[in-house]
Biopython code that builds the backbone (N, CA, C, O; Angstrom):
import numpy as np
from Bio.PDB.StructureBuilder import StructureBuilder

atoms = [
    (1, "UNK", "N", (0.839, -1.175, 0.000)),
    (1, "UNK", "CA", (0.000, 0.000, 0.000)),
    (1, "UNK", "C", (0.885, 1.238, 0.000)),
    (1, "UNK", "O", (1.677, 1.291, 0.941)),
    (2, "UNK", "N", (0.907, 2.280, -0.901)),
    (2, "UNK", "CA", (1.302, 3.479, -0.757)),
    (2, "UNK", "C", (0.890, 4.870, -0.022)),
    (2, "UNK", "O", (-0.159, 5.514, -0.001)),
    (3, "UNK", "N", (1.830, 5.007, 0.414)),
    (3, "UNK", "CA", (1.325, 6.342, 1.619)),
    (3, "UNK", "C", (1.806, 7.690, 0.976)),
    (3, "UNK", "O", (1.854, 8.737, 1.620)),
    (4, "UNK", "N", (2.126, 7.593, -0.225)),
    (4, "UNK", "CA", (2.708, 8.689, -1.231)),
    (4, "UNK", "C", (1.435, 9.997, -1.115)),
    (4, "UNK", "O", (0.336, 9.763, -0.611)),
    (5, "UNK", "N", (1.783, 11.225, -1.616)),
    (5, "UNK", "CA", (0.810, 11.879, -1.463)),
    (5, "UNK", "C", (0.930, 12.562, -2.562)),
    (5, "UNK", "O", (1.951, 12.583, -3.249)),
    (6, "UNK", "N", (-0.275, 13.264, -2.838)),
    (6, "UNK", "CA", (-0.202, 13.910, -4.037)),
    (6, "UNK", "C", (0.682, 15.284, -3.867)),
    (6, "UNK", "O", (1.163, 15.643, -2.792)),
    (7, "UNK", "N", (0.832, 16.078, -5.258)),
    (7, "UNK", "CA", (1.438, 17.816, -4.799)),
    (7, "UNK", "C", (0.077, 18.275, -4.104)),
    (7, "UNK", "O", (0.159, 18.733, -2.964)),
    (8, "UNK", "N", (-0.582, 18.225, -4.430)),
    (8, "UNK", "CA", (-2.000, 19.134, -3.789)),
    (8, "UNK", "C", (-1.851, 19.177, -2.590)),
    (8, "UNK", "O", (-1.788, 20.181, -1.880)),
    (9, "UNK", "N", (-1.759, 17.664, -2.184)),
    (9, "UNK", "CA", (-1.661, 17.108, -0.595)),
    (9, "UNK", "C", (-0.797, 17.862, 0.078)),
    (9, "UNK", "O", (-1.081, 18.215, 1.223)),
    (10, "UNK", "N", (0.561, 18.285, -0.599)),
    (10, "UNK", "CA", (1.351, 18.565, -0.028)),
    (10, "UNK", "C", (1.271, 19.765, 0.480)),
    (10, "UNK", "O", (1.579, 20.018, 1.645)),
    (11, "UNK", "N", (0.633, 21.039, -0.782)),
    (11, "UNK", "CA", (0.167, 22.003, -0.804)),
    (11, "UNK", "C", (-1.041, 22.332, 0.366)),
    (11, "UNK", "O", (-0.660, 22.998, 1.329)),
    (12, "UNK", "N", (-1.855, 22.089, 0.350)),
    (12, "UNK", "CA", (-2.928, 22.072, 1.486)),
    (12, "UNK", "C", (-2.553, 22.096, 2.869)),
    (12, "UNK", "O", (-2.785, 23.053, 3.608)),
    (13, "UNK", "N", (-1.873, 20.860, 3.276)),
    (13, "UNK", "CA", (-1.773, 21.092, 4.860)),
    (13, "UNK", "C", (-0.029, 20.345, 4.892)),
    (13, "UNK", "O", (0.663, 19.501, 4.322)),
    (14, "UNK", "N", (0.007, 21.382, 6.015)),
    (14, "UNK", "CA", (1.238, 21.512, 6.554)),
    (14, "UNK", "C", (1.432, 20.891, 7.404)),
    (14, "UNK", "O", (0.940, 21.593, 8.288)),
    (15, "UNK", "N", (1.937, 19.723, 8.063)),
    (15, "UNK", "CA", (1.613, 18.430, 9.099)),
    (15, "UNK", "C", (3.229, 18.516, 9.712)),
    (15, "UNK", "O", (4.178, 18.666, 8.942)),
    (16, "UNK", "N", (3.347, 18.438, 10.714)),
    (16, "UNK", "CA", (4.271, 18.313, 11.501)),
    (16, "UNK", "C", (4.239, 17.670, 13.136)),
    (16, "UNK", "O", (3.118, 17.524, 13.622)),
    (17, "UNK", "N", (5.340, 17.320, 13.909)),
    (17, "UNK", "CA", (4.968, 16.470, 14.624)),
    (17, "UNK", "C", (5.402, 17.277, 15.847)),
    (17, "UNK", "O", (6.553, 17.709, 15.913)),
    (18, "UNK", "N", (4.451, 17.505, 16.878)),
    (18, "UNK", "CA", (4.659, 18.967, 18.111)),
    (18, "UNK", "C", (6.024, 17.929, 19.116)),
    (18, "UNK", "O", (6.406, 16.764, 19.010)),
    (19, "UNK", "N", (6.409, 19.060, 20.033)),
    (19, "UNK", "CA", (7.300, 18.347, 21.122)),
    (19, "UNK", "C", (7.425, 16.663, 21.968)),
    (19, "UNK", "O", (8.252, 15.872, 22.421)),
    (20, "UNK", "N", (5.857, 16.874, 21.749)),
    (20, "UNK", "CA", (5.500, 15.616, 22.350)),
    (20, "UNK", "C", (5.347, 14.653, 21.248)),
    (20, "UNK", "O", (5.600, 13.565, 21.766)),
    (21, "UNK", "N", (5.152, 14.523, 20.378)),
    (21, "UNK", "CA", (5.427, 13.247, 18.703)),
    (21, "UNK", "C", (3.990, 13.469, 18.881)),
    (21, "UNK", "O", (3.565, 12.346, 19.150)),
    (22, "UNK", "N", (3.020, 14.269, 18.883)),
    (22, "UNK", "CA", (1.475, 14.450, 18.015)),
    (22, "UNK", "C", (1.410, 14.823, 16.622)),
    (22, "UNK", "O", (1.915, 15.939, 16.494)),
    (23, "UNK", "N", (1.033, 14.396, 15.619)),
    (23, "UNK", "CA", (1.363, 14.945, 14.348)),
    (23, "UNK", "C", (-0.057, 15.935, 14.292)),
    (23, "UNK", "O", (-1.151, 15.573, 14.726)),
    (24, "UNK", "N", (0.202, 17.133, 13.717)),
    (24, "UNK", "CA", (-0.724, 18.384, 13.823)),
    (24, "UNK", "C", (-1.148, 18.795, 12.699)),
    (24, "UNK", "O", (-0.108, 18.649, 12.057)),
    (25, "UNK", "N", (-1.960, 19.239, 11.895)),
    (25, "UNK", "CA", (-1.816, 20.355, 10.701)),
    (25, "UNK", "C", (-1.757, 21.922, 10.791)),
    (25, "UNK", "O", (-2.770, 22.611, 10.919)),
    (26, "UNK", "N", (-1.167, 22.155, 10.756)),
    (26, "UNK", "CA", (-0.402, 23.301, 10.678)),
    (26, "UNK", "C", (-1.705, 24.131, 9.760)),
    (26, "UNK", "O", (-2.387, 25.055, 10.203)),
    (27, "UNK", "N", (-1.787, 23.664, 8.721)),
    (27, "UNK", "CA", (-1.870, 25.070, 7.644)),
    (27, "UNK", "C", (-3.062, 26.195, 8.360)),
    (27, "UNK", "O", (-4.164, 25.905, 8.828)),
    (28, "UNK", "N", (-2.524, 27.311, 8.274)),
    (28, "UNK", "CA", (-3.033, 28.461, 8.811)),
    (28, "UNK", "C", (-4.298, 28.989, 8.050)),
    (28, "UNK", "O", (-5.031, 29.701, 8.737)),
    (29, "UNK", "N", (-4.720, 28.749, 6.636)),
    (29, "UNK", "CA", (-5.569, 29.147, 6.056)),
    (29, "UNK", "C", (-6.468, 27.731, 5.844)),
    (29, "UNK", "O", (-7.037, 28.024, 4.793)),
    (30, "UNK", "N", (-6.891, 26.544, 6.148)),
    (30, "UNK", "CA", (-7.783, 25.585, 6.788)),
    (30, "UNK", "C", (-8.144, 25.605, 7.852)),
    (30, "UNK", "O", (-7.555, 26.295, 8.684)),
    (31, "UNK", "N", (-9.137, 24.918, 8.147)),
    (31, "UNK", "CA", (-9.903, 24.739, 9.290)),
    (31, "UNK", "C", (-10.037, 23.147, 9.039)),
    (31, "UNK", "O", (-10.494, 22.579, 8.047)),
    (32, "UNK", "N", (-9.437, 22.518, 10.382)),
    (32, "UNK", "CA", (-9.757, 20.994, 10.585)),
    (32, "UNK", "C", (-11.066, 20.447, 10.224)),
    (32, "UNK", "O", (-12.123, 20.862, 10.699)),
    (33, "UNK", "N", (-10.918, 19.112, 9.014)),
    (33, "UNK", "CA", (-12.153, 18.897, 9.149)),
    (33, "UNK", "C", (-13.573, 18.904, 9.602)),
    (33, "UNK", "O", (-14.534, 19.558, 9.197)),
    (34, "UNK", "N", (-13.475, 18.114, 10.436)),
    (34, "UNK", "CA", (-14.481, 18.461, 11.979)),
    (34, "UNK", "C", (-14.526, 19.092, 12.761)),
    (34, "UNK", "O", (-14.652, 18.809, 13.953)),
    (35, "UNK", "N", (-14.423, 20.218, 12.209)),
    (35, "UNK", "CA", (-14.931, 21.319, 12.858)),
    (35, "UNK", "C", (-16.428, 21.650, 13.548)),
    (35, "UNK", "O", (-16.701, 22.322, 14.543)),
    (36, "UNK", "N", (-17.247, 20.940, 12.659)),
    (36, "UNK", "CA", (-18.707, 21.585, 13.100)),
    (36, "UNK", "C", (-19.353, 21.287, 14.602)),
    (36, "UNK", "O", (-19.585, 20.220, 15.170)),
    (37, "UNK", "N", (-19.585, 22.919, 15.088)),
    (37, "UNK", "CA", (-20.150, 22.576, 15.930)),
    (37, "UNK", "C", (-19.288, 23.014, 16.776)),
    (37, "UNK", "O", (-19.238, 24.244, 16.801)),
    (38, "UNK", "N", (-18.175, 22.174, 17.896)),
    (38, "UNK", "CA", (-17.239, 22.384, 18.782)),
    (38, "UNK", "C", (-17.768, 21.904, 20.245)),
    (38, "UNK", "O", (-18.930, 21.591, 20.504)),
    (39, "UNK", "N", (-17.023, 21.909, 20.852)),
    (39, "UNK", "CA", (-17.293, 21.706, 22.755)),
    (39, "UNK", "C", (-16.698, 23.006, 22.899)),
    (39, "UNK", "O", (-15.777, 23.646, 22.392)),
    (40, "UNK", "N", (-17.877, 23.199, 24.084)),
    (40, "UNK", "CA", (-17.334, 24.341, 25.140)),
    (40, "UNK", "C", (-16.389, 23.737, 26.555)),
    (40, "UNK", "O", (-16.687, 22.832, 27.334)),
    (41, "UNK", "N", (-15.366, 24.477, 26.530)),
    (41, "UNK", "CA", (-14.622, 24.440, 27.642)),
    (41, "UNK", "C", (-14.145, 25.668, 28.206)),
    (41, "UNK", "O", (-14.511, 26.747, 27.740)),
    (42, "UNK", "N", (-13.374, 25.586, 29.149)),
    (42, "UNK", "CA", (-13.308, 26.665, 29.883)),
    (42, "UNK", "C", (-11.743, 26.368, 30.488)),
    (42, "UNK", "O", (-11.381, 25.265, 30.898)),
    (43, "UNK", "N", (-10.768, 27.769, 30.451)),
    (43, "UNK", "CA", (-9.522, 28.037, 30.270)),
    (43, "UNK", "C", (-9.717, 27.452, 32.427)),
    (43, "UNK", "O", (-10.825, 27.491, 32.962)),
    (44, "UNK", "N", (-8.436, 27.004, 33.217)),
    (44, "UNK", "CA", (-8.624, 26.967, 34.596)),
    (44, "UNK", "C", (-8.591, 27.781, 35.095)),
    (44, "UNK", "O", (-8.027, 28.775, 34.637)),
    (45, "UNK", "N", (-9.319, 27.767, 36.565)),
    (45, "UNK", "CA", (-8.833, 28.897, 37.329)),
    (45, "UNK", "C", (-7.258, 29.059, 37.636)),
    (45, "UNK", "O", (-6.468, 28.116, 37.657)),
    (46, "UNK", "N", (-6.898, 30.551, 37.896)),
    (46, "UNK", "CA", (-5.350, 30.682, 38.678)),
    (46, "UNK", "C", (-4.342, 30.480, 37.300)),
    (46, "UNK", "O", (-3.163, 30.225, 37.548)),
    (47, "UNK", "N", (-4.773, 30.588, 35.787)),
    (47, "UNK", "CA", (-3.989, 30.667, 34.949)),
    (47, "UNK", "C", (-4.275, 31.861, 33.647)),
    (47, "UNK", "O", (-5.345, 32.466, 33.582)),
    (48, "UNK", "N", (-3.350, 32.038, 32.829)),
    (48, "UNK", "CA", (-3.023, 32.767, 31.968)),
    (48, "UNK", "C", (-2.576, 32.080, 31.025)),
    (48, "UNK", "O", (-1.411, 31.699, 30.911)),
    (49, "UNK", "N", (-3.635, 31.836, 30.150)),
    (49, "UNK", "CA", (-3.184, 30.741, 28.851)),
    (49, "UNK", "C", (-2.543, 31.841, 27.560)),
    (49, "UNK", "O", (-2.633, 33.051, 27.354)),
    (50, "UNK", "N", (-1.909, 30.751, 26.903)),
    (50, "UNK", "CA", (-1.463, 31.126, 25.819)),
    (50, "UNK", "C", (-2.198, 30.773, 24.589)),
    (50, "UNK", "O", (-2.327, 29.551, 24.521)),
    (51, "UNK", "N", (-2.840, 31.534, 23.379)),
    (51, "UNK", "CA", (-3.174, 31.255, 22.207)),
    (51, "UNK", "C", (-2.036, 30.905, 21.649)),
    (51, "UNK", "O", (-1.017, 31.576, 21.813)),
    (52, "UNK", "N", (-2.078, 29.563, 20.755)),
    (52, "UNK", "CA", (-0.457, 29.613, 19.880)),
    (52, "UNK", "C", (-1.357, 29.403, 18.257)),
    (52, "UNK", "O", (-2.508, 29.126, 17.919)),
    (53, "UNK", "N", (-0.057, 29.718, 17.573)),
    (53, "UNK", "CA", (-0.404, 29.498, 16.051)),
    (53, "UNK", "C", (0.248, 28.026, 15.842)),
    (53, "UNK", "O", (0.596, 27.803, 14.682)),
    (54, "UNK", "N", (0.471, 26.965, 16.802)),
    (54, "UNK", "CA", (0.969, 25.732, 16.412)),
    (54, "UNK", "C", (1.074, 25.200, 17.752)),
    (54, "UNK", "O", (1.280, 25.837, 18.785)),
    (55, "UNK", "N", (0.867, 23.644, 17.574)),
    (55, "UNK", "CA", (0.514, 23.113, 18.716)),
    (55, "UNK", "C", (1.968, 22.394, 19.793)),
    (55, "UNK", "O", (2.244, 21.224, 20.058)),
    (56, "UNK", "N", (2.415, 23.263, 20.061)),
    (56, "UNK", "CA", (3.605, 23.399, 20.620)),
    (56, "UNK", "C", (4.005, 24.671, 21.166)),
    (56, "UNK", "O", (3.758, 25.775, 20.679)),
    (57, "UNK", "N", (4.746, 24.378, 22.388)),
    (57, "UNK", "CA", (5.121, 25.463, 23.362)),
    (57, "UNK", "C", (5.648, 26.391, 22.629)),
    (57, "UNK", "O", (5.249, 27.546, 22.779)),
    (58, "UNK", "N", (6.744, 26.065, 21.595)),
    (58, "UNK", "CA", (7.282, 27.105, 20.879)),
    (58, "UNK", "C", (6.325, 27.936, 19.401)),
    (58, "UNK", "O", (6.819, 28.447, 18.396)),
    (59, "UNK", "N", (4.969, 27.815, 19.750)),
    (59, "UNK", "CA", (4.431, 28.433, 18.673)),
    (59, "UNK", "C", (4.320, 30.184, 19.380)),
    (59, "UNK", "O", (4.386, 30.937, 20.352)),
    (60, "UNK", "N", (4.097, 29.975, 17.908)),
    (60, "UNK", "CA", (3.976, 31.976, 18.413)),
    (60, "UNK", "C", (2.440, 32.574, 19.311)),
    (60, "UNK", "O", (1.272, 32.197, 19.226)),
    (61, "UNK", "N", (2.875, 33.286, 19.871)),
    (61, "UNK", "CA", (1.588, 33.369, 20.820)),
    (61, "UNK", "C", (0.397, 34.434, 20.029)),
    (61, "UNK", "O", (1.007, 35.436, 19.657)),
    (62, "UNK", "N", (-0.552, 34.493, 19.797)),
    (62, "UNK", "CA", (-1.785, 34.850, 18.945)),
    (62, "UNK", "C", (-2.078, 35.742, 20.374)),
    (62, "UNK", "O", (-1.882, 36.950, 20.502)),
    (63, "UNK", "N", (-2.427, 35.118, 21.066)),
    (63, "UNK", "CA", (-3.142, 35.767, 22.400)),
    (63, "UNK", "C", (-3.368, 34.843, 23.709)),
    (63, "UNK", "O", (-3.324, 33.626, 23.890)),
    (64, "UNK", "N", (-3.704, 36.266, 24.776)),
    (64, "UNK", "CA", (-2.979, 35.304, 26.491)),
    (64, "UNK", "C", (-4.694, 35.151, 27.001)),
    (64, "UNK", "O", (-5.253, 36.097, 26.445)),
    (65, "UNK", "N", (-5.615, 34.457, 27.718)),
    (65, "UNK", "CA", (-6.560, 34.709, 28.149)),
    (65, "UNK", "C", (-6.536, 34.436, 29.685)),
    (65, "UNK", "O", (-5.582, 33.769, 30.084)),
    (66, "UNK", "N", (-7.289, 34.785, 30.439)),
    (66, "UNK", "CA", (-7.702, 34.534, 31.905)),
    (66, "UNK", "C", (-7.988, 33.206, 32.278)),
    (66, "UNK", "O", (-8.017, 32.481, 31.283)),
    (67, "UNK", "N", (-8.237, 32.544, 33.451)),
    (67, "UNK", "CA", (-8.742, 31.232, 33.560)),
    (67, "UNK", "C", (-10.183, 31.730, 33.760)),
    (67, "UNK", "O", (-10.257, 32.806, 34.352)),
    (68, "UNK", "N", (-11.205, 31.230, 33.430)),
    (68, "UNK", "CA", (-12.693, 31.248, 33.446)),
    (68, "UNK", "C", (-12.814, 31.384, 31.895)),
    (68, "UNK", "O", (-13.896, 30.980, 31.468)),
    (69, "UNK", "N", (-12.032, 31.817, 31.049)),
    (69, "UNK", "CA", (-12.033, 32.112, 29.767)),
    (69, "UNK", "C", (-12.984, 31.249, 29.122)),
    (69, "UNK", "O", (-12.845, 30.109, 29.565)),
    (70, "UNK", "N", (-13.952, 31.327, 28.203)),
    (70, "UNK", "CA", (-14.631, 30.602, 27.641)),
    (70, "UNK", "C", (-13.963, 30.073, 26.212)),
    (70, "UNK", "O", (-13.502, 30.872, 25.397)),
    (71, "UNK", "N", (-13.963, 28.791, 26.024)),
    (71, "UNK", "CA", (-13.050, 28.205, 24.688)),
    (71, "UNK", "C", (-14.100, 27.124, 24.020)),
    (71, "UNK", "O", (-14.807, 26.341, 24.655)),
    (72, "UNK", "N", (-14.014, 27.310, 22.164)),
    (72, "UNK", "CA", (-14.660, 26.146, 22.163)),
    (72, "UNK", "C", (-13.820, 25.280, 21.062)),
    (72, "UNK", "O", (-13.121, 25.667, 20.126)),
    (73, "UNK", "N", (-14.057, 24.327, 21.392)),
    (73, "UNK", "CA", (-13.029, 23.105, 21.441)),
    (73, "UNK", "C", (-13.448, 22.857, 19.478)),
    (73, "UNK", "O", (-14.409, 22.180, 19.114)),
    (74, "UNK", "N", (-12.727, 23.392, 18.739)),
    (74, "UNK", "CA", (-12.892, 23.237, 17.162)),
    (74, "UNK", "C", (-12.551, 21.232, 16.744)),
    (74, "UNK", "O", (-13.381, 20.445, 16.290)),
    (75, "UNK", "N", (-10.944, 20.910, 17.142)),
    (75, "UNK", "CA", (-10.730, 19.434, 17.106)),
    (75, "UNK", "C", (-9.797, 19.532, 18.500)),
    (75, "UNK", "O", (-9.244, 20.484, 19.050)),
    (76, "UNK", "N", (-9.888, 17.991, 18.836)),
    (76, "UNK", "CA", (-9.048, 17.975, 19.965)),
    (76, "UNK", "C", (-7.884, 16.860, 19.604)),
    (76, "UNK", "O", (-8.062, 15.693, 19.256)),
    (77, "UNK", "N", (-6.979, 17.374, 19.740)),
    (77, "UNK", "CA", (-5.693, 16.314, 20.187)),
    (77, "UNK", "C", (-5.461, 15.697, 21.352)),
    (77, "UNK", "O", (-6.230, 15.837, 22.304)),
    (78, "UNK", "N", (-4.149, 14.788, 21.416)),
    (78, "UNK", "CA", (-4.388, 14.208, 22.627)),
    (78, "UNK", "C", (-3.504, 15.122, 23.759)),
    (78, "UNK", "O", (-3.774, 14.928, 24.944)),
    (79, "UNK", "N", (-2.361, 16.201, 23.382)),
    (79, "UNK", "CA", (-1.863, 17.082, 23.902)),
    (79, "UNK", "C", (-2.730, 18.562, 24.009)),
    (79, "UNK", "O", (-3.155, 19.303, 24.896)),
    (80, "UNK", "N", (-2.709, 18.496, 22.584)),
    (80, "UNK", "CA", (-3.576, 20.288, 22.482)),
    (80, "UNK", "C", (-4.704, 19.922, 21.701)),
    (80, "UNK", "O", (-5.298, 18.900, 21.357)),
    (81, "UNK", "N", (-4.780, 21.393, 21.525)),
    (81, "UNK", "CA", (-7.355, 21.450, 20.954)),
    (81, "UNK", "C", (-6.762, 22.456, 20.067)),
    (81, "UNK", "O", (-5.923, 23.286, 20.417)),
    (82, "UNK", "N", (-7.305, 22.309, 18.778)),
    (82, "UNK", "CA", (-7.004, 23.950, 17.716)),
    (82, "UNK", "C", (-8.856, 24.424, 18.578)),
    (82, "UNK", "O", (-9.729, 23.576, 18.764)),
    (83, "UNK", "N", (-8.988, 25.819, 18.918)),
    (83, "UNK", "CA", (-10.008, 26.264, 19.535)),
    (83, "UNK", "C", (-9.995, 27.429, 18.975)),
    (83, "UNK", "O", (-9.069, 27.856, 18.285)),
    (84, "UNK", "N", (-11.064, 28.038, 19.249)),
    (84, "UNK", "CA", (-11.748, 29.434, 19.006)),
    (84, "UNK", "C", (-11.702, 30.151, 20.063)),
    (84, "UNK", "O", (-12.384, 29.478, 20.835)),
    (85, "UNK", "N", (-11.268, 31.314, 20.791)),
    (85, "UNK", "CA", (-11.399, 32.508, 21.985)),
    (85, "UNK", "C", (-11.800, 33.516, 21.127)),
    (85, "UNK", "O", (-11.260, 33.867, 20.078)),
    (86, "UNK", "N", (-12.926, 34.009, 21.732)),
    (86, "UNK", "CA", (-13.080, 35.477, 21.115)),
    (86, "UNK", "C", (-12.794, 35.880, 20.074)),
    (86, "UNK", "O", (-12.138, 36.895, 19.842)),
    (87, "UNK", "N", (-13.453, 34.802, 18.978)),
    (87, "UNK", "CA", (-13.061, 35.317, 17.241)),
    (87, "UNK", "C", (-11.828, 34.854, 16.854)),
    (87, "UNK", "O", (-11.656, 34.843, 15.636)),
    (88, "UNK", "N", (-10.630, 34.346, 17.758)),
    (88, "UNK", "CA", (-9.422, 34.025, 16.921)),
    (88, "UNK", "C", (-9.660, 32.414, 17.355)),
    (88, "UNK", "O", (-10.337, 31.882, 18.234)),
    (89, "UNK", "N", (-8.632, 31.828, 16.145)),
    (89, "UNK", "CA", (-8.352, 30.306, 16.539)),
    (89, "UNK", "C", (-6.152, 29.790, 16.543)),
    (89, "UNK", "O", (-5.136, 30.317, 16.090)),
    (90, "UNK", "N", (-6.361, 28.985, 17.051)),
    (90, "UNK", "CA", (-4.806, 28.552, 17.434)),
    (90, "UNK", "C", (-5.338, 27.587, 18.415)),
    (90, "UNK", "O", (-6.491, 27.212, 18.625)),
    (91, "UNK", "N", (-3.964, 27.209, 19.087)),
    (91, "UNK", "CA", (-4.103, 25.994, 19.726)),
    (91, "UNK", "C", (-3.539, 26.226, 20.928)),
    (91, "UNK", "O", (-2.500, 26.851, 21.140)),
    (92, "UNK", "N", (-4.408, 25.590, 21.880)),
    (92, "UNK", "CA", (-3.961, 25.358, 23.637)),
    (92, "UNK", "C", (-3.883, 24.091, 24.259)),
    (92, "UNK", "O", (-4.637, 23.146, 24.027)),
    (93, "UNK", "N", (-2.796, 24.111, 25.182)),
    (93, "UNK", "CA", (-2.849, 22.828, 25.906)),
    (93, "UNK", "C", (-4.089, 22.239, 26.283)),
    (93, "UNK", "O", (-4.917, 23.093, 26.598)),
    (94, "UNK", "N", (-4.427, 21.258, 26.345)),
    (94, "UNK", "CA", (-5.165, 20.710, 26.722)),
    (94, "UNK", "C", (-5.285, 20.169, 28.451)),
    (94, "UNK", "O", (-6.222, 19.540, 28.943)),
    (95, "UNK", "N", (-4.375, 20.510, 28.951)),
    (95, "UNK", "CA", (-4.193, 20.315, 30.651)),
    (95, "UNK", "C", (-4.645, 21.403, 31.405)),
    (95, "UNK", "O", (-4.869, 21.283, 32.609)),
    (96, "UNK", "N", (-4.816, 22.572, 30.732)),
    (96, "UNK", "CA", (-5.023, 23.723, 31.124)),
    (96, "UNK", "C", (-7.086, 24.206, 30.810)),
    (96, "UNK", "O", (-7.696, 25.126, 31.355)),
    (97, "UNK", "N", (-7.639, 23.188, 29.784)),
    (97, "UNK", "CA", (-9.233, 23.213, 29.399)),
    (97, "UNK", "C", (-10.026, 22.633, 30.715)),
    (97, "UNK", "O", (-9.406, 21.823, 31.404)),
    (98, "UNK", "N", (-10.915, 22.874, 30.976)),
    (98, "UNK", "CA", (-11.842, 22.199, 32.101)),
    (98, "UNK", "C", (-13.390, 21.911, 31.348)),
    (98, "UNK", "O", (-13.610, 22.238, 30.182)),
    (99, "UNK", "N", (-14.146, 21.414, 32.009)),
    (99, "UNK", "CA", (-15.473, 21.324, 31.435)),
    (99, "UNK", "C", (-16.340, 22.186, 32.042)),
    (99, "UNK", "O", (-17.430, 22.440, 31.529)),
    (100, "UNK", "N", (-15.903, 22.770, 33.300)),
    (100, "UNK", "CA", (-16.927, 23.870, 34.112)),
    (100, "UNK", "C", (-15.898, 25.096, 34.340)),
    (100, "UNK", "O", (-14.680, 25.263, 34.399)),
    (101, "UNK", "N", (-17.244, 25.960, 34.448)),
    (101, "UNK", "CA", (-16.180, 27.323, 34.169)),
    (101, "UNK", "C", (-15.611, 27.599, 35.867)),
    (101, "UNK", "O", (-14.805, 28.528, 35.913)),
    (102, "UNK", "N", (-15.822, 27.127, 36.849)),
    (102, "UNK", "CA", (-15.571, 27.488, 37.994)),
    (102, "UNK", "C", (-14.075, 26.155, 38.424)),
    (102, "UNK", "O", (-13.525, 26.179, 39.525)),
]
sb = StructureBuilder()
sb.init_structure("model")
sb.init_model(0)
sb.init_chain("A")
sb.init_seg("    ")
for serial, (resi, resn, name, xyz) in enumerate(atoms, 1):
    if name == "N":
        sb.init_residue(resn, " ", resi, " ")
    sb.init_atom(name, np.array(xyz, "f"), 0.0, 1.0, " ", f" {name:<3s}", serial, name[0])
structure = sb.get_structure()
């Protein structure tokens, strides 16, 4: 079986594998398949999250939010979530999401 990909493929999404060996898509102008819809979660108390543009510590930071922050969960990984805050999307740890806002 071949795992070859097309140029298109290549073109489209940008896949790379974060700190922890999660393989991610990157590309900045897609939106993950399954997207529709989302989970609501909520940033923890007693923190200051980071928005990143890639699902890794070393991505660039988009934006910082509060803990109570409201997030909704676009796809989830098993490290990080690509999510939505307040109109922007990027990606946050996932140790740092809760299911209740308190």
């Amino acid at each position: 079986m071949s795992t070859a990909r097309s140029a298109t493929d290549k073109l489209s999404y940008a896949k790379y594998k974060t700190d922890r060996g999660e393989t991610i898509d990157k590309s900045k102008n897609t939106t993950p398949a399954n997207t529709s819809g989302g989970t609501t979660k909520y940033i923890i108390k007693g923190v200051r999250l980071n928005l990143r543009d890639s699902a890794s510590g070393d991505g660039d930071i988009i934006g910082t939010y509060r803990g109570g922050t409201k997030v909704t969960v676009l796809k989830k990984g098993k490290y990080w979530s690509y999510v939505e805050v307040k109109g922007k999307t990027g990606y946050m740890a996932n140790d740092f999401l809760t299911d209740t806002k308190d």
